[in-house]
C-alpha positions, 0 to 999 in steps of 0.5 A: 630581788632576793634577799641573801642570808645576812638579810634575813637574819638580820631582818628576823633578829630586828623582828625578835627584838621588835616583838621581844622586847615590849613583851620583856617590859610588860613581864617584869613592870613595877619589879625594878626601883631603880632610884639611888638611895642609901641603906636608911633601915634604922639610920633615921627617926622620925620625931614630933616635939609639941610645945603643949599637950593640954589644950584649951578650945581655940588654943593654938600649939606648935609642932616641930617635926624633925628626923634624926640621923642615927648613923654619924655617916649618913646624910639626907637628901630628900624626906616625904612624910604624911602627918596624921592629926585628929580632925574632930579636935584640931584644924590645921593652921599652917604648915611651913617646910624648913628650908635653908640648912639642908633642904633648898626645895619643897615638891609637894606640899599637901595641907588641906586636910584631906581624910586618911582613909586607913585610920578613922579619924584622922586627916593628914598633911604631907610634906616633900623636900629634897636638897640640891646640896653635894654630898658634903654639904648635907647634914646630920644628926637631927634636922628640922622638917617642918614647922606645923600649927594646929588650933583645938576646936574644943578643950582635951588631948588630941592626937598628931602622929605619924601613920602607923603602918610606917609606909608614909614616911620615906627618907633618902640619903647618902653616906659620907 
């Protein structure tokens, strides 16, 4: 049996691609994001309104964690953000996602309060949402994330915030 020409170029490109392209794969892994997202630099701001800033010990106080759209031509469709609290002076209650007006589903929901290992002092809750919606049915200007309530183990000022680094805090969206 022989192998005429067309055969064994054919046969050397089809090795070529075999061994190729695993080796292209390994060179350029973790390079490529390739999630559609629109341009949010600066378009979105994560805000935090508590209905009390002095507690009492045992007191419980209400947060509402919202993210405002600064752009009017921007829309959300999916945010996940971590939630820094002080542990030595609150307890997580609760943590419910506000869903209906723009968001249809939680993915990840994260509230056991867990120890935020780049900041001492601090546990975090996580929250992941993202909406189903078309494009034209999302909204903006300043939407509710989540509603978060916290109980003081003892009398003072606490603090609940966003990480610092900002690396935690992700909003994808679209423009009209």
């Amino acid at each position: 049996m022989t192998i005429t020409k067309k055969q064994l170029y054919s046969l050397i490109a089809i090795l070529a691609l075999t061994l190729f392209l695993p080796l292209v794969v390994y060179l350029l892994k973790g390079r490529f994001d390739i999630r559609p997202r629109a341009l949010l630099a600066g378009a979105a701001n994560f805000r935090l309104n508590a209905d009390t800033t002095s507690l009492s010990s045992r007191q419980r106080m209400n947060v509402l964690v919202s993210v405002e759209l600064t752009d009017a031509n921007v829309r959300t469709s999916g945010v996940d953000f971590y939630l820094l609290y002080d542990s030595s002076k609150l307890s997580l209650i609760s943590l419910s996602g506000q869903l209906g007006n723009n968001f249809t589903q939680t993915v990840i929901q994260e509230d056991t309060g867990q120890t935020y290992t780049a900041e001492n002092g601090f546990n975090y809750l996580r929250l992941s949402m993202v909406s189903n919606k078309p494009k034209v049915q999302l909204s903006g200007g300043t939407i509710p994330l989540a509603n978060v309530t916290f109980e003081a183990k003892q009398n003072g000022n606490a603090s609940i915030k966003f990480p610092d680094d900002n690396t935690k805090l992700q909003v994808v969206g679209t423009t009209l």
